[in-house]
N, C-alpha and C positions, 0 to 999 in steps of 0.2 A: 868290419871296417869297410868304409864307402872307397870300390873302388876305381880311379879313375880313366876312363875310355875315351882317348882323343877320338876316335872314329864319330864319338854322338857332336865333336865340336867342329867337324869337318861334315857332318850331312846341316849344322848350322849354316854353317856357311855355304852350302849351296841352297839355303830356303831365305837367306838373307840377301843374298847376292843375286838371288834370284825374284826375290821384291823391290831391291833396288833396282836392275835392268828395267823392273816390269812399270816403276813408277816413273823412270826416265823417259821410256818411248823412244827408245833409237830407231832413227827410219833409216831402211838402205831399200833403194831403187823403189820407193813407197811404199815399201813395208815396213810394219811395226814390229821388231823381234820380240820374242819371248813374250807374247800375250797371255800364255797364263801361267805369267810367271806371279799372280795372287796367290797360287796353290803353295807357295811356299809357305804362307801362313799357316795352313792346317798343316804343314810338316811341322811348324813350331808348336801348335794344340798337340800335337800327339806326342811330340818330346817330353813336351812339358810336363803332358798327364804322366810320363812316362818316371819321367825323374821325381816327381811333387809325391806322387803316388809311394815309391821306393822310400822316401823319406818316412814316412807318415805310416809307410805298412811295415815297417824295418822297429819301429818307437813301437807301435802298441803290440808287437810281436815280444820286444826284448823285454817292456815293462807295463803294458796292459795299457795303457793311459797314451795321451798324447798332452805333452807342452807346448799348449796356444801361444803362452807368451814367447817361451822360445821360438819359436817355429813362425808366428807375425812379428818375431822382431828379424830372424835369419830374412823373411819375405821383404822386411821396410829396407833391411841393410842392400838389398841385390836391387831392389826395384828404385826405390827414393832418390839417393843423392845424384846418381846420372840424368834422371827425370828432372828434380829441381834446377837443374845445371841450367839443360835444354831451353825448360821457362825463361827463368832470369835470364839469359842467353838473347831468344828471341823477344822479349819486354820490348826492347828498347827500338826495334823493328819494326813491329807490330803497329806501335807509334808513329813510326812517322812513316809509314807505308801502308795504311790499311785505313777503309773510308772507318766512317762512326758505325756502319750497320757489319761489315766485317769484325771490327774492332771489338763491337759485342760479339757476336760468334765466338771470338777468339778466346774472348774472356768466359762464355759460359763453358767453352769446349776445357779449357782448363780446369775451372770449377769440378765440371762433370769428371775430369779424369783424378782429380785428387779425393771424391767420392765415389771411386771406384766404377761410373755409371757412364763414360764418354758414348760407348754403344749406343745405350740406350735413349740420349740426346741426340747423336746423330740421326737413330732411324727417325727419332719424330718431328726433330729440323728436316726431315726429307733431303737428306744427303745421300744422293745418287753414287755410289763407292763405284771409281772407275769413271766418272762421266768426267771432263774437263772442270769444270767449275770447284770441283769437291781435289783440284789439283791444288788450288790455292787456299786451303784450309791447313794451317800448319799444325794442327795438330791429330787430324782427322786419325791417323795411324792410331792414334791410343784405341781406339776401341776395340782390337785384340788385347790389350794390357789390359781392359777392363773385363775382356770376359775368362780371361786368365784368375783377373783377382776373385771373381766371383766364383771360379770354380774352387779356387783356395777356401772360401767361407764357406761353399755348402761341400764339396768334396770330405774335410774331415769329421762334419757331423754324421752325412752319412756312414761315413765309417764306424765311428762312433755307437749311433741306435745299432749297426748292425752286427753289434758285438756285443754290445748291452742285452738289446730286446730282443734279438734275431739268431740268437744262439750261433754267432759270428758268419752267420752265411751269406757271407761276404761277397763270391762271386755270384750267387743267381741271384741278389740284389742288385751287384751292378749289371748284370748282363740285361735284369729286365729294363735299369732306369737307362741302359746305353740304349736299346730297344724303343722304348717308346720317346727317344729325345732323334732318334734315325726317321721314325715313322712320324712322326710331329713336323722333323726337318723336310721329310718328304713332300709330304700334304703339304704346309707350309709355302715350300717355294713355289709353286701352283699358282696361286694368290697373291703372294705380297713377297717376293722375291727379296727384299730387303729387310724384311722380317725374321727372315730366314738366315738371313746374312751377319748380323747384329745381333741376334735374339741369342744369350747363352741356354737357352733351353735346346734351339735346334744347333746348337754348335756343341753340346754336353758329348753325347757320341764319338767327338775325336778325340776328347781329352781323355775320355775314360776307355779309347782304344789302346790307348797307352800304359793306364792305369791296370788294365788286363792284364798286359805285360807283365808289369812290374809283379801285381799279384801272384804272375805264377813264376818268376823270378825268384822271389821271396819266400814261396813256400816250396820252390820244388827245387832250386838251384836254376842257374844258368845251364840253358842248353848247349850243347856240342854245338860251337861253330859248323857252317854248313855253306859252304863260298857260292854254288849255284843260286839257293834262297838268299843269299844276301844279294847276289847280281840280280836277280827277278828284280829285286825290292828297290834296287836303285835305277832300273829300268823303269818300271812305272812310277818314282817319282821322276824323273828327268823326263818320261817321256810325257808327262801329264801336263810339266812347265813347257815343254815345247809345243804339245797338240793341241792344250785347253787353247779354248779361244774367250772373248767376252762375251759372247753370246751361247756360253757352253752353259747350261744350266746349276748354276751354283750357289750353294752348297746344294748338293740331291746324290742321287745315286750314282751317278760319275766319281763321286768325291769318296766313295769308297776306294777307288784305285790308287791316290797317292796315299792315302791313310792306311790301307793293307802294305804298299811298298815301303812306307816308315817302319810300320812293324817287322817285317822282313828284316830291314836292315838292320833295328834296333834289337832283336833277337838272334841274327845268323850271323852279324860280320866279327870277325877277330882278326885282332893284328899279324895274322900270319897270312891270312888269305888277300887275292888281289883287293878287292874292293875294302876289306880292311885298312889296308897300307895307303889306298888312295886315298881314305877319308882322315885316317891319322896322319899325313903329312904335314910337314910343319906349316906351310903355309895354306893348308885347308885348316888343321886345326888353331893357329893363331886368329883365324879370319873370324874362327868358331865363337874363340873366348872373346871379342870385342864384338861379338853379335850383337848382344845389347843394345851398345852405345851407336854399333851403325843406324839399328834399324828406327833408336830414338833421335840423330840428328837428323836422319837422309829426309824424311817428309819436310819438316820446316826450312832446313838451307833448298830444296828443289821449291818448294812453296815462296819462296822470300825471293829467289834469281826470277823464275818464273814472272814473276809483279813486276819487277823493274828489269825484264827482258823483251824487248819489242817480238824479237823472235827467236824464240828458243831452238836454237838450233843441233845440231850433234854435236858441235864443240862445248858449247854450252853447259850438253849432260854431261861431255868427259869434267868440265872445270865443276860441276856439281858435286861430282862423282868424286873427287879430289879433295874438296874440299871437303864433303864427310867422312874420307875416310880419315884427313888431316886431326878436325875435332873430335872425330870419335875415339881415334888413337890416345890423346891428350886428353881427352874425358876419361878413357880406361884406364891411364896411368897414374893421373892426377886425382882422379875424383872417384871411379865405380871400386879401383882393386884398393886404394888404400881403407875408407872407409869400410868397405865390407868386411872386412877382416880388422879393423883395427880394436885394439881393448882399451881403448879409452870410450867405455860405451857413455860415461855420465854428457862429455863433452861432445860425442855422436848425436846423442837423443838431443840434446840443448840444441847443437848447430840444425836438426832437422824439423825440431820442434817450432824456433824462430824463420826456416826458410817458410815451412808450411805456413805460418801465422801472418808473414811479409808479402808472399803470392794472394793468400785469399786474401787481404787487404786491396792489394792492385786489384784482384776479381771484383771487388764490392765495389772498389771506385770507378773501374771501368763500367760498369752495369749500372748502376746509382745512377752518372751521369751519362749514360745515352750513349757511348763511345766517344766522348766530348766532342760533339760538332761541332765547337767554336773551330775546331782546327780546320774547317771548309771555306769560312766567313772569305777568307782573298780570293776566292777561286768560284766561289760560287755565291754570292750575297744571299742572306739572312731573308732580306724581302722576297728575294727572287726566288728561293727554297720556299718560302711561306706561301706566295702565287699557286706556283706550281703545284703547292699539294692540293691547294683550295683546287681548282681547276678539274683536277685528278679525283679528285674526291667525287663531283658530280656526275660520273657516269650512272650508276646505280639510279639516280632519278632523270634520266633522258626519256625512261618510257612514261613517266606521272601524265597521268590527264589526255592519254589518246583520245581523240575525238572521233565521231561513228563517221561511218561516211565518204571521211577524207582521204584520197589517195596517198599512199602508204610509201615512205622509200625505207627500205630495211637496211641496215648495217651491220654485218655481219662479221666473224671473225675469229681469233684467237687472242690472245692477249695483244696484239695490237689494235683490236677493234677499241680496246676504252677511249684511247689517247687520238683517233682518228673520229671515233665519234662524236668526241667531245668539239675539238676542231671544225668539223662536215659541218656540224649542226648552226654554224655561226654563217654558215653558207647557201643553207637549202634555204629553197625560198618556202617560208611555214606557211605562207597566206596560200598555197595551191599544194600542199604536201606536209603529211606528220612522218615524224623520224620513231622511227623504232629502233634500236641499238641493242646487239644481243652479242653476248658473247660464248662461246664452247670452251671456253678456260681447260681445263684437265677433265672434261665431260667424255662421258664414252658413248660417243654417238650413235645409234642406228636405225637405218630407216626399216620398218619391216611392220608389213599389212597396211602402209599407206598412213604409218605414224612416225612421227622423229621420237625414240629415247633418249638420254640424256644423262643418265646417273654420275654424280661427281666419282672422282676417284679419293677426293678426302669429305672428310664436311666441311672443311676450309673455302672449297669448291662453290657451295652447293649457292651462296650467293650471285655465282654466273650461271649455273645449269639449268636452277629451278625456273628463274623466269627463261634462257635459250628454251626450253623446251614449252614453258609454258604459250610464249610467244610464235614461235615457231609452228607449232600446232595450231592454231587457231586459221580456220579456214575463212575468216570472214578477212581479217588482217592480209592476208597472202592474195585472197582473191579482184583486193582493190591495194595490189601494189605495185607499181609504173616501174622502179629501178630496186636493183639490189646491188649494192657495193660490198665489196670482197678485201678487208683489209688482214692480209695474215704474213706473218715471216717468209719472204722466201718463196711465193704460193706455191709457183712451177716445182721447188724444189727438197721443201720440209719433208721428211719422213714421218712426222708425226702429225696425226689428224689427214690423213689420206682422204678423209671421206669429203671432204668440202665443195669436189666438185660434183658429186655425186647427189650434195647437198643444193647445191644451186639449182642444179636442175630440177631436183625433184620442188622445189619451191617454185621454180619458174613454173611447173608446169600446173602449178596450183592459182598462179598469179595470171591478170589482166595483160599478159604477154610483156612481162616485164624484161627492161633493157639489163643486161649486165655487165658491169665496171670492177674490173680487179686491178687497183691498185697496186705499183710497185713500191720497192722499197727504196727507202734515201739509204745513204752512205752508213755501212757496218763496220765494226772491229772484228775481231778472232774471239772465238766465245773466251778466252783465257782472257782477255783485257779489258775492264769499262772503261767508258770516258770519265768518268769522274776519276776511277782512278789513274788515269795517264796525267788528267790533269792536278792533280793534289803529290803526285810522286814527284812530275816536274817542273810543279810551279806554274801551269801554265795556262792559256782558257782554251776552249774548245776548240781552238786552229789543228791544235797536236792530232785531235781525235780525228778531224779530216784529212791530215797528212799519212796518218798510220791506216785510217782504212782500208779493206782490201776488198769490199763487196759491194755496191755491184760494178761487174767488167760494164765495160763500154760496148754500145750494140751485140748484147748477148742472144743469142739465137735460141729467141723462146721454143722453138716448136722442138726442137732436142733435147730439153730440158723434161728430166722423169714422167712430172705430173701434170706434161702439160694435155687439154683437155681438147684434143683434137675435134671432139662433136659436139663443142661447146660453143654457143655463140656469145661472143662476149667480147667487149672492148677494152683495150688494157690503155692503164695510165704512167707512163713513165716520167714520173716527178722529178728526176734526177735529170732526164735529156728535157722537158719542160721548163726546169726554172733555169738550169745554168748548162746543160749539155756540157756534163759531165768535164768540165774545168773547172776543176779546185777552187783555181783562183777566183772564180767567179759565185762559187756558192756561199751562201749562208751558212754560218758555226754557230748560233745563237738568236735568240730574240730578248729584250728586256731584261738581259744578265741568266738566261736560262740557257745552259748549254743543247747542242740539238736532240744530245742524248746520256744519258745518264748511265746507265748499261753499256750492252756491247751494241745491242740492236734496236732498241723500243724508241721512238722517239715523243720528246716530250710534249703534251699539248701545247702549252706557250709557243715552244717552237713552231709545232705542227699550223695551228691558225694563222702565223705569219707565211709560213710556208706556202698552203694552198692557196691564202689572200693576192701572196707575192704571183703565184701562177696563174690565177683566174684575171690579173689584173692585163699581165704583158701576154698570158700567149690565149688573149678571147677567143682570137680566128680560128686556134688547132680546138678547142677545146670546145666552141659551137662545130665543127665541121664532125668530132666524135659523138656528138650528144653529149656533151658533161654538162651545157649552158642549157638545157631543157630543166635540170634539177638544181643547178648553183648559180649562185647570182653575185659578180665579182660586187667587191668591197665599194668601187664606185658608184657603181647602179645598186646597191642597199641604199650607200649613205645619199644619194638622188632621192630615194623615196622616202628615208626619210626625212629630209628638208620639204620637199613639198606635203607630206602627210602634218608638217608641222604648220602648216599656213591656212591661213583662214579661208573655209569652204574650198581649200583641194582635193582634189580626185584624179583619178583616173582620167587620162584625155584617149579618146577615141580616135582611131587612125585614118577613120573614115574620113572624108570629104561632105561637108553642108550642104 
């Protein structure tokens, strides 16, 4: 007979409580407390294995066999109806708070978690776990429930063959598959860090550090409580949630220290001894049995305040913080504990059978239909989103048809070079200059023996890298190029793509002593907020997204700034003190119904060509006194030439004198 140990519902509750802090971000005097506090998660992996295991080697111990059906119905009864709740819960949220391209996310992220697969959709939507952006993904969390469910489907086969075919040799089977899922996990994060993170192959290892447990549980008895080994084990998980940092390499060999301290605790604590008594208390173990449901509200209510919180502040995560443990309560009382236990199974499976059939419904119509964008149409017009893409779309052919010979201005960049190039290019004057437009998108650059490399980091990539690098090399292009323009996030201050100015010069010094312009940037949000979404949450058009901006300060002191490039000659263009010096009131939020940005940062071409138009036009004098009027030709001196290029036998007039 299964018997019950508050102590495992009380180290719950500190891997829950300790994912909550960790997904809140409470800052005191600008620090982030309890940074890795993710590790709570593999306290839950090792639980898990710990308990699932017990179940499973307890069945085919008393009566040879294992009951699937039982055993994924006991699985649907604990997991399903809290889960379902959550869904239906946020549906109606989701709706009216999340653009059409989140709105699908939303819809596949569910899909994937009711096919037991969210993991496996996250890593290859390239969801950075832990970066800002993947804050507002409500249901990103399931991808531990999904490598949980996976270990359920292949954990009791293996046991299974190894009883059958293996003449039950049971533990150096798992010790080898724990073994080569540690050494997969290792190599692994190497490489693709996220891989690693996601992948239940390199996550197998915790759960079947548990499962070890249980194994020799079950065949040898429970060990003698032992209260030292139980405090080691809670030492190094506490101490792991307070040291780990995000940049501690994880999952890898560090991650053995909280997964050895679970086992510790899960093998040595008894109610008698200190650490016992701490973890069985009533309100660590209360906290334990609604683990669940905290750990299934707390991401989508933080996700959902988050969106419609200009700034998310400490008070903020306390009312967050409140409010999941409010639902999560009344989800365990109403919905997780009566259903899992109840014997009305026909009218269980009926109610679970219908939610499931009701969700994927909304799944297919949200996906079918695009995240219905009509729901943009007041906020951003149909024609205007149609513009915009066309516009967007023509980067990839700005290099067609280079002509030999021609002095060369290069455009250069990160993901803000498409939208800047596309803009430039309605500016340079093409009868004395060909534009080249490259971009290093996710490219891993380096210069070495007097070559640029380039390798994308996905094949998604590789439509910016192959021609950046192809471009970029070519020493006939470089050697007849006048100017290079620098359009990237932030320049001075990105931590990613460091190399850029290390790039410029080694291009300058290939080039016909080419001038160089680095571009600042116009007005940003906080990576947590786009404009589209400020303006669709409140109704509003692009004013809101200038008002909430927080980047750039007014006369920021470049030369302090990390990356700025002290032995670098090069002209900077501050487009924000250029068109309106930096009063609100006097800039531009849109052009032709295009907001200036759609995102938190990129701005949009439409915008963009109206932007420099607007600058080249009113501040001529700053912009010939920098050199920018050697390469751009305001909008009035275009439309000059071409009116006279339109008239019968015009040309060119000489300045000369007869």
């Amino acid at each position: 007979m299964k018997v019950y140990r508050p102590e495992i519902d009380g180290l719950r509750a500190i891997s829950v409580i300790a994912v909550i802090l960790y997904h809140a971000e409470f800052t005191v005097a600008g620090h982030t407390l309890l940074r890795g506090g993710y590790i709570g998660v593999d306290v839950f992996f090792v639980i898990s294995g710990f308990l699932i295991s017990q179940i499973l080697l307890t069945e085919i111990e008393s009566t040879g066999r294992i009951d699937f059906l039982k055993f994924y119905a006991r699985r649907a009864r604990r997991i399903l109806p809290a889960l379902f709740a959550v869904i239906f819960a946020t549906i109606p949220f989701a709706y009216y708070l999340l653009l059409p391209s989140e709105l699908l996310d939303y819809a596949n992220s569910i899909g994937s978690t009711l096919l037991f697969g969210s993991n496996i959709y996250f890593y290859f939507t390239a969801a950075q776990y832990g970066e800002p952006n993947t804050l507002l993904k409500p249901f990103l969390h399931t991808w531990s429930l999904s490598v949980e469910e996976q270990f359920y489907i292949g954990f009791p086969l293996l046991l299974l063959i190894t009883r059958r075919y293996l003449k039950s040799r049971f533990l150096p089977c798992v010790l080898l598959v724990a073994s080569l899922s540690f050494v997969l996990c290792v190599v692994t994060v190497r490489y693709d860090q996220q891989q690693a993170f996601y992948s239940p192959l390199t996550r197998a290892w915790e759960l079947l550090a548990g499962a070890l447990l249980a194994y020799h549980e079950v065949w040898r008895g429970r060990v003698r409580p032992r209260p030292l080994l139980a405090a080691a084990g809670l030492v190094l998980v506490v101490g792991s949630l307070i040291l780990f940092r995000k940049d501690t390499v994880h999952p890898g060999v560090l991650t053995v220290i909280p997964v050895i301290g679970t086992c510790l605790v899960l093998a040595f604590a008894g109610q008698q001894d200190g650490v016992g008594r701490l973890l069985a208390s009533r309100p660590a173990a209360l906290t334990g049995l609604i683990s669940y449901s905290l750990y299934l509200w707390h991401y989508p209510v933080f996700a959902f305040l988050r969106l419609t919180s200009l700034n998310f502040n400490n008070g903020d995560k306390f009312l967050a913080i409140a409010a999941t443990v409010l639902v999560a309560v009344v989800s365990f009382v109403v919905i997780e504990k009566p259903l899992r236990h109840t014997r009305k199974s026909r009218a269980l499976w009926i109610t679970l059978g219908s939610s499931a059939a009701t969700i994927t419904a909304a799944v297919v119509s949200a996906i079918s239909m695009a995240g219905f964008p009509h729901r943009l149409d007041q906020i951003y017009p149909p024609l205007a989103q149609t513009n915009e893409a066309r516009l967007e779309s023509t980067f990839l052919s700005l290099n067609n048809n280079i002509q030999a010979a021609k002095p060369i201005i290069f455009i250069v960049g990160d993901s803000h070079a498409r939208n800047w190039s596309i803009a430039l290019k309605n500016y340079i004057d093409t009868d004395r200059y060909q534009v080249v437009a490259v971009s290093y998108l996710n490219c891993m650059v380096e210069i070495k023996n007097d070559i640029v490399r380039a390798p994308s980091r996905a094949s998604i990539y590789d439509k910016y890298c192959i021609p950046f690098e192809k471009f970029i090399n070519d020493k006939s292009l470089l050697s007849r190029t006048k100017a290079i323009f620098l359009t990237s996030l932030r320049p001075f201050e990105y931590t990613v793509n460091p190399f850029r100015f290390e790039l410029l010069s080694w291009m300058k010094s290939h080039s016909d002593d080419a001038r160089i312009f680095v571009f600042g940037n116009y007005f940003q949000l906080d990576e947590l907020h786009s404009c589209l979404g400020l303006m669709f949450q409140r109704r509003s058009d692009a004013s809101i997204c200038l008002r909430e901006a927080t980047y750039p300060p007014a006369n920021q002191p470049l030369e302090q700034l990390p990356f700025f490039p002290s032995d670098l000659a090069f002209t900077y263009v501050d487009i924000v003190k250029l068109h309106c010096d930096y009063d609100k009131e006097k800039c531009l939020t849109s052009s032709r119904g295009v907001p200036f940005i759609t995102d938190w940062n990129h701005l949009t071409a439409e915008f963009l060509t109206t932007l420099i138009g607007d600058i080249l036009e009113k501040r001529t004098a700053d912009l010939r006194g920098d050199g920018l009027l050697d390469f751009l030709v305001p909008p009035h001196a275009r439309q000059s030439e071409r009116t006279a290029s339109s008239q019968p036998n015009a040309g060119r007039t000489s300045s000369a004198s007869p």
